[in-house]
N, C-alpha and C positions, 0 to 999 in steps of 0.2 A: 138757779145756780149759785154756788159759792164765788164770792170773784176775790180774788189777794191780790193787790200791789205789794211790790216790797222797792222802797225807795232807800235809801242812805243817808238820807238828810231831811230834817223839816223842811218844808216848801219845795221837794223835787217832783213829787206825786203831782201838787197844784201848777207847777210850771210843765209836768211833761205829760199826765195823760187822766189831768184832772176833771178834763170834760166827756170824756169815755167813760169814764166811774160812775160819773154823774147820770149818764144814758143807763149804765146799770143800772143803778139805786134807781129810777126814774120808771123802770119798767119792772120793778117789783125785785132784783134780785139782791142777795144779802152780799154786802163790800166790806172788806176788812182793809184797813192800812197796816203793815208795818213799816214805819220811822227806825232804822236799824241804828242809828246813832244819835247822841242826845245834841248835838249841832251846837256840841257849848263852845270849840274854839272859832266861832267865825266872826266873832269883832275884837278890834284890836283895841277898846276902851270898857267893854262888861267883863268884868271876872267870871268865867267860864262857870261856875255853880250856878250862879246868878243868871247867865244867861239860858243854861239849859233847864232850868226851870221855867223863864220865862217861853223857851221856843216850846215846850210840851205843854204848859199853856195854848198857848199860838196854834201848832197844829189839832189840839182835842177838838179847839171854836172851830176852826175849818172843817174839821170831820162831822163836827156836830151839823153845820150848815148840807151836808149831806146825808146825814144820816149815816155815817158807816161807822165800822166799831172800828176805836184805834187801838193796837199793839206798839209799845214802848220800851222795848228791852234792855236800852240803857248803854249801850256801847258806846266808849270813849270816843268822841268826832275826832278824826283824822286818826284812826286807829283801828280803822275796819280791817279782817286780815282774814285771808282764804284758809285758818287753819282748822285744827278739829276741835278744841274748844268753841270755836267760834258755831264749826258748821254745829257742832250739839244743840247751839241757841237755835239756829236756823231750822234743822230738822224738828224742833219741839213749836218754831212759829209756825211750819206749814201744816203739822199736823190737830194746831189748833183752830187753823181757818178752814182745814177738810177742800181745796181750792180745787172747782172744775175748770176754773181759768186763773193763770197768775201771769202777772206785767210786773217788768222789773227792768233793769236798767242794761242799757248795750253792753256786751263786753269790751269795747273800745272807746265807749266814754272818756271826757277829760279827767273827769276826778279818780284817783286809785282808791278813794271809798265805794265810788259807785260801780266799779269793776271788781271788786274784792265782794263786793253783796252781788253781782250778776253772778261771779264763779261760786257762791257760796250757795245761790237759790240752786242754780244746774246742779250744782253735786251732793246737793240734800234734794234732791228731789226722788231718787228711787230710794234712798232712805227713808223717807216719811211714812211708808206701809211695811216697811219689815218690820216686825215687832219684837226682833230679838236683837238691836240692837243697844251695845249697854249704856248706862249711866243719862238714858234719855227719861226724861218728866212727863212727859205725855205720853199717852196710848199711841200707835198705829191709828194712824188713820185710813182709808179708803187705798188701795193700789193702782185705784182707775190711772187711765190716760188723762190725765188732765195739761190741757193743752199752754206751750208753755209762750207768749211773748216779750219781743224786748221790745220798750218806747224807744222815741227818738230822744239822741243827743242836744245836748244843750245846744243852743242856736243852730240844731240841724246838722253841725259838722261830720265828716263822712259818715253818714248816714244815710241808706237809699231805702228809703220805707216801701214795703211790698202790699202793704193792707194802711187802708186808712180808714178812719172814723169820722164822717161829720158831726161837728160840734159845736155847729151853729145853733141849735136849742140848746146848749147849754150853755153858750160864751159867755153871757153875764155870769151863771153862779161861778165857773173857772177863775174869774175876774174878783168875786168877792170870797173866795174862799182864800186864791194868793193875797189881799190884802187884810185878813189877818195876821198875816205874818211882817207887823209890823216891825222886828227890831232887824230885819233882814230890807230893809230898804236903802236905809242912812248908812248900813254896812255896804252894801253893793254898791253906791254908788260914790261910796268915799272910795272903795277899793277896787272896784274895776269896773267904775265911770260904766255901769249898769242901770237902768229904769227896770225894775222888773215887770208892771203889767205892759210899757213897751214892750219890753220883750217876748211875751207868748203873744201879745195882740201878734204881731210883725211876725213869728212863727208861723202861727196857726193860721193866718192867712195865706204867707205862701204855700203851708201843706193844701190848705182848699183852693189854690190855681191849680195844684198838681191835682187833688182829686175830682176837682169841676164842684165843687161847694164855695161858700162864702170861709167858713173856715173847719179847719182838720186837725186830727192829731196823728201822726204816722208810725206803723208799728214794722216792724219785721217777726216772723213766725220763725219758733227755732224749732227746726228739723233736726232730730234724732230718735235713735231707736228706744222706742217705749215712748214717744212723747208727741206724737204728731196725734191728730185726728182729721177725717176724711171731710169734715165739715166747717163753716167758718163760726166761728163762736164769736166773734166783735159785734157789736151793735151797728 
């Protein structure tokens, strides 16, 4: 199977359902990332060129440590936006991953990036096989069902995950793929008194109390018409 993340930011793949990916690629199938934004405003001492440079850096080595191909498109951080310029980008990323499963971000997420790219996947998603729509860069791809989920929220907040994933075979690489992403540490924890591998440790353990594993990653299946499949496709 084809698998597409599509995250908002460097390092939200590796913090929210970066041990899932890894069960993909682990059992032979092909993972694609998109980084929808170049994550250049999130310190308040790197000049934004400079840092989005370095964070596309930072996420290829993560990707690389699994194996998936990364997509970069370049959109300004803090400036992700539900419109149709935007969704144009979007319908030419999903039609170049050809996706029979795609993970993306809650629609109730804290960030208005990572909710501007959840409304952006849902409504480029029956777009991606019409082939007459204009001024798109890619082909049509496939008009299959391909099934659509959202990960959990950052530290879990109103999030009730319905499908979980264990990812206790993969918790190390989870662990050394977010520490790559080293200019996102000194930032986090200057800025919001965050540890980040604290952080998915202490996640994805309580997702595995809730699923009876050591640890997990929690997903919700989004149900709608054209988009469901009768089968579970997570690992």
């Amino acid at each position: 199977m084809n698998i597409l993340a599509v995250s908002a930011h460097p390092d939200d793949i590796e913090i929210l359902c970066a041990g899932t990916l890894a069960r993909y690629a682990q059992a032979g199938h092909q993972v694609t990332w998109v980084v929808f934004t170049d994550g250049s405003m999130g310190d308040v001492h790197i000049p934004p060129a400079q840092l989005a440079r370095r964070r596309r850096r930072e996420s290829q080595a993560a990707a690389d440590l699994m194996g998936a191909r990364l997509l970069w498109p370049g959109i300004r951080d803090e400036h992700a936006m539900p419109d149709a310029a935007q969704r144009r980008v979007m319908i030419d990323l999903l039609r170049t991953a050809d996706p029979d499963v795609i993970i993306t971000h809650s629609p109730n997420d804290y960030h208005p990036d990572h909710r501007a790219v959840s409304q952006l996947v849902f409504d480029s998603y029956f777009q991606k096989g019409l082939p007459h729509i204009p001024r798109q860069r890619r082909p049509a791809c496939r008009f299959g069902h391909a099934q659509l989920y959202y990960m959990d929220n950052v530290a879990g907040i109103d999030f009730q995950p319905t499908e979980y994933v264990d990812v206790t075979p993969t918790m190390e690489l989870k662990r050394r793929m977010l520490a790559c992403h080293r200019s996102q540490f000194a930032a986090l924890a200057e800025l919001a008194n965050t540890d980040l591998l604290e952080m998915i440790d202490t996640q994805a353990r309580f997702r595995g109390m809730a699923a009876g594993c050591r640890y997990a990653e929690g997903f919700t299946r989004c149900d709608a018409f054209q988009r469901g499949l009768t089968t579970r496709v997570l690992p």
